[in-house]
Structure formats: structure tokens, C-alpha cells
N, C-alpha and C positions, 0 to 999 in steps of 0.2 A: 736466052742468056745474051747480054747486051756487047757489045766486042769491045778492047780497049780503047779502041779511038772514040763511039761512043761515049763511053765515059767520060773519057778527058774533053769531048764536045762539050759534056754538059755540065762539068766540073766550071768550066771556061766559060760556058754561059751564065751559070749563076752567077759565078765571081763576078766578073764587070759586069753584071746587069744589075749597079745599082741607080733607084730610080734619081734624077736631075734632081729633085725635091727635099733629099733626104737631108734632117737637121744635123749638122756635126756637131759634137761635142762642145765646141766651144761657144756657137752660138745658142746654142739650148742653156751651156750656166746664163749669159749676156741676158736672154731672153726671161730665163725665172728671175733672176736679178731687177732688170725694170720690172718686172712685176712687182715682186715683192717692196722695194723703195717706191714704187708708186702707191702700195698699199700705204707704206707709210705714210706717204706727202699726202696722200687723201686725210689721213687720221690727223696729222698733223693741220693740213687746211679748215679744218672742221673738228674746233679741241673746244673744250669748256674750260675754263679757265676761272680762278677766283682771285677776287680782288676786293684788299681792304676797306669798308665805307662806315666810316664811325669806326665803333667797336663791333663790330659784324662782317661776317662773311657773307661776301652777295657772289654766289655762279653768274657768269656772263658766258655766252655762246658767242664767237667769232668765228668767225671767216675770214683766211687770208688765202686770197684770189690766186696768189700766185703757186702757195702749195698747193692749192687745189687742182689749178689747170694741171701743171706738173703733174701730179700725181696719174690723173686720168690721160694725157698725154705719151705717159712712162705703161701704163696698165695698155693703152691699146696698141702700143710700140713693142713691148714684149711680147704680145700675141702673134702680131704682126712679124717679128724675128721667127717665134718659133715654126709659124706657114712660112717661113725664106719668101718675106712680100718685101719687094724694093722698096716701097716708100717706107719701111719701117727701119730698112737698113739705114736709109738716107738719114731718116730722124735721127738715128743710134750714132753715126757719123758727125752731124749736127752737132747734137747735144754733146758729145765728147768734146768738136773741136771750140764752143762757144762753151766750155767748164775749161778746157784746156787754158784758153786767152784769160779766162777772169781770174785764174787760180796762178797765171804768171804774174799777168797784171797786180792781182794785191801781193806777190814779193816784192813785184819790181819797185811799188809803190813804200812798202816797208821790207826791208829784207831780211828782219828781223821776224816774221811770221815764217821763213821757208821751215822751220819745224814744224808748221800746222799744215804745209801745202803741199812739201814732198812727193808724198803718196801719191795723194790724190793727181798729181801732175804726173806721177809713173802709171800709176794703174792709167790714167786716162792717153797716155804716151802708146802704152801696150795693147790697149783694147782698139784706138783709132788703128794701128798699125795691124794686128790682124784684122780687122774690117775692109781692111785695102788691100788684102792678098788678092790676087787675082782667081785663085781655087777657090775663096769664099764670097767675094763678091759676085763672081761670075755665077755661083749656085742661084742667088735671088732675082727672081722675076717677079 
């Protein structure tokens, strides 16, 4: 039979023994999130699209280079978060603060759009902001 102090050893060693690696919650939504919107920008970079010629409908296949990158850019950055690998922090950092600029910029430019930019300038405020705590940055290596 184990003696109390025992116990409470090993009560005390489970508790903090968790491993440096482990995903917190809120990088795991971050993480499924570029996935998923890179799933999109893939689909999107890579649409069929139809367009009127005469009186006929003709399918045309495009490509546009930039959802594409994006897409696959966002797909291995999400992986990337969910193993807490620095360079996918850094991308996630990135991309936040270079949506951040572009999404002030067309207010600043018309400010009659901040109904369309809002959000996106909050969520993208609050997602850079936890990325910079020091307990979640400090997890990725």
C-alpha cells in the first residue's frame, strides 16, 4: 500500500508533466481552420467555370495562381501549427499581419467598405494577439 506522500508524488508528477509539444486549444481551431480555407483556395484556384460563346455554353478550366499558392501554402501551415513547428507559426503571424494591412488599407482607401472589413480586421487583431503570447509562442519549436 502506497503512503500518502507517494501519492501526492505522483499525483504532482502527472499534473505538470505535460509534454513542451502539446497543441492548446486554440492553436488546433487556428490549425484546422488554414486547412480547411486552404482546402478551399485550392478549389477555388482550380474551378471550371462557364462562359457564354454564341448561344452556347463552353466549360473553361482556370487557374488562378494565386488561390492556388494560398491554398497549399495555408494546407501545409495548418499541419505545421498542429506539430507547434515555428516556421508555420511565423507563416500564421505573416499572413495575419500582411490581411491585417490590406484589410485597413482598402478602409483607409474607401471608408465606406469598413462594413465589409470589420470582422475580418477583429478576428485577424485577435488571432495575431494570441499568437504573440508568450505561453503560446514559446510552445513552438
Amino acid at each position: 500500500m502506497k503512503s500518502y506522500e507517494q501519492k501526492e508524488e505522483f499525483v504532482l508528477a502527472v499534473s505538470t508533466n505535460t509534454p513542451r509539444n502539446s497543441t492548446p486549444l486554440g492553436v488546433s481551431i487556428l490549425a484546422l481552420l488554414d486547412v480547411v480555407i486552404g482546402i478551399f483556395s485550392v478549389w477555388v484556384g482550380v474551378n471550371t467555370e462557364f462562359i457564354r460563346l454564341g448561344h452556347h455554353l463552353v466549360m473553361i478550366d482556370t487557374v488562378q495562381l494565386g488561390d492556388l499558392v494560398l491554398g497549399i501554402v495555408l494546407i501545409i501551415a495548418g499541419f505545421g501549427l498542429w506539430k507547434m513547428k515555428y516556421w508555420a507559426w511565423l507563416i500564421s503571424v505573416l499572413f495575419m499581419i500582411i490581411g491585417l494591412v490590406l484589410n485597413v488599407g482598402a478602409v483607409l482607401i474607401d471608408f465606406e467598405l469598413i462594413h465589409r472589413y470589420i470582422l475580418a480586421i477583429l478576428v485577424r487583431i485577435i488571432v495575431i494577439a494570441y499568437l504573440l503570447q508568450p505561453e503560446i509562442s514559446s510552445k513552438f519549436k
